[in-house]
C-alpha positions as CSV (number, residue, x, y, z in Angstrom):
1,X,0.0,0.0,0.0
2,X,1.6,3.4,-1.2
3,X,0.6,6.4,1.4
4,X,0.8,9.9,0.5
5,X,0.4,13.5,1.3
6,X,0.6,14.6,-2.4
7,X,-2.1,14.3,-4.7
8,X,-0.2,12.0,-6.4
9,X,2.0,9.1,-6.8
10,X,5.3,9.8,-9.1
11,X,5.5,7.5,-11.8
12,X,1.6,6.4,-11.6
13,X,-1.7,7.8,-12.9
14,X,-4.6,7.3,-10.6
15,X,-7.3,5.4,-12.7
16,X,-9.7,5.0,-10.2
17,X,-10.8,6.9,-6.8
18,X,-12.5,4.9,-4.4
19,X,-13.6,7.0,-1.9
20,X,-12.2,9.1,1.6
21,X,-11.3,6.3,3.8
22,X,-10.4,7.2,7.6
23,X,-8.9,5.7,10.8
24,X,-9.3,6.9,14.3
25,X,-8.8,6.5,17.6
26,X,-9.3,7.9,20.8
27,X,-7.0,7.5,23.7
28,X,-6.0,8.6,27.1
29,X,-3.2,8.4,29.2
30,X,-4.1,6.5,32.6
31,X,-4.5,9.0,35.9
32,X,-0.9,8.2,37.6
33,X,0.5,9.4,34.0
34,X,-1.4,12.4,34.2
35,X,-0.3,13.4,37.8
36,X,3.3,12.9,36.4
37,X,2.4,15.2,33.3
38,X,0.9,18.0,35.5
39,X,4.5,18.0,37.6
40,X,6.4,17.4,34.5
41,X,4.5,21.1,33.3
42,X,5.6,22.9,36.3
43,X,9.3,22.3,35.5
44,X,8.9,22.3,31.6
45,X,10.5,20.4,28.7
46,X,9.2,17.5,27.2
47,X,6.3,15.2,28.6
48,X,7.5,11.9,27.0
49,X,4.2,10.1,28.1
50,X,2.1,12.0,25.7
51,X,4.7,11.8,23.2
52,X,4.3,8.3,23.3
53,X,0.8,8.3,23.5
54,X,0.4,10.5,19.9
55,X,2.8,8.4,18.3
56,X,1.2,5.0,19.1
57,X,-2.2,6.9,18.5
58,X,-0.9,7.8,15.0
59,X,0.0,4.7,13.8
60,X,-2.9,2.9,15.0
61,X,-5.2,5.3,13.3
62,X,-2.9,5.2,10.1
63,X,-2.9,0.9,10.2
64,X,-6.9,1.6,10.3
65,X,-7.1,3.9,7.2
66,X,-4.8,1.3,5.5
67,X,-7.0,-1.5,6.7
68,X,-10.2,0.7,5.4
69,X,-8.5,1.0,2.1
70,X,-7.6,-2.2,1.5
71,X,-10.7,-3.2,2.1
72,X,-12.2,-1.1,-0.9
73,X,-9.1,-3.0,-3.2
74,X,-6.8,0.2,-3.4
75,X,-3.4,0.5,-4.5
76,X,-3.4,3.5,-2.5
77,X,-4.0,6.2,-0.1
78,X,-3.3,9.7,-1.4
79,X,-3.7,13.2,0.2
80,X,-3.4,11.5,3.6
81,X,-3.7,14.2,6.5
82,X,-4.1,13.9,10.2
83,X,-6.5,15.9,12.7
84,X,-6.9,15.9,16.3
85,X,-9.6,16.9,19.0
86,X,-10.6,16.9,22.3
87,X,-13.1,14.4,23.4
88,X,-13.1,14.9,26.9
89,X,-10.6,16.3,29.6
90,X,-7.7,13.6,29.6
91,X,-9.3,11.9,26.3
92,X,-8.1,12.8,22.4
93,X,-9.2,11.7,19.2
94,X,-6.6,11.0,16.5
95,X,-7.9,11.2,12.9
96,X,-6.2,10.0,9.5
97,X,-7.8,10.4,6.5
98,X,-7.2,10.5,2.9
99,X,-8.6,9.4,-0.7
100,X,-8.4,5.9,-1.7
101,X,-7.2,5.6,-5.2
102,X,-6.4,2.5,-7.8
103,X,-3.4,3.2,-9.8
104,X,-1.9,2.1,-12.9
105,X,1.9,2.6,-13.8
106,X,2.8,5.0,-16.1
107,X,4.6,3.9,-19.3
C-alpha cells in the first residue's frame, strides 16, 4: 500500500478513486501518567508520556485507514492528512484520513 500527502504518486496515474477512507482512535493516558504530566508542566521540557501516546495513536489510526483501504481494493492512499480533538478532559481523538485511489503505472 503506497501512502501519500501529495495528490499523487510519481511514476503512476490514478485510474480510479474509491472514496475518503479514515482511521481513528481515541486514547487517554491513565491518571498516575497524568499526575506525572501536571508536575512534569511545572518544570517544563518535554512530557514523554504523551509523546508516546500521539505516536502509538498515529500509527494505529494510520494501520486503520490502511485496513479501510484495503478493504475497498486500493493500491493507495493519497492526500493522507491527520486531525486531532478533544473528546473529553484527559481523552483525544486521533484522525487519519485521505482518498483511496487505484493506480496504474505509467509507461
Amino acid at each position: 500500500m503506497i501512502v501519500v500527502t501529495t495528490d499523487f504518486v510519481p511514476g503512476y496515474e490514478i485510474v480510479e478513486t474509491l472514496g475518503i477512507v479514515t482511521g481513528s482512535i481515541v486514547n487517554s493516558k491513565h491518571l498516575g501518567k497524568d499526575i506525572a504530566a501536571a508536575f512534569k508542566t511545572l518544570a517544563g521540557g518535554e512530557i514523554k508520556s504523551y509523546t508516546e501516546l500521539l505516536v502509538e495513536s498515529r500509527n494505529i489510526a494510520l494501520k486503520r485507514m490502511i485496513s479501510e483501504a484495503e478493504r475497498l481494493g486500493a493500491d493507495a492512499v493519497v492526500g493522507v492528512r491527520f486531525g486531532s480533538a478533544s473528546v473529553m478532559q484527559g481523552a483525544a481523538e486521533l484522525l487519519a484520513y485521505g482518498t483511496a485511489v487505484r493506480l496504474k503505472k505509467k509507461e
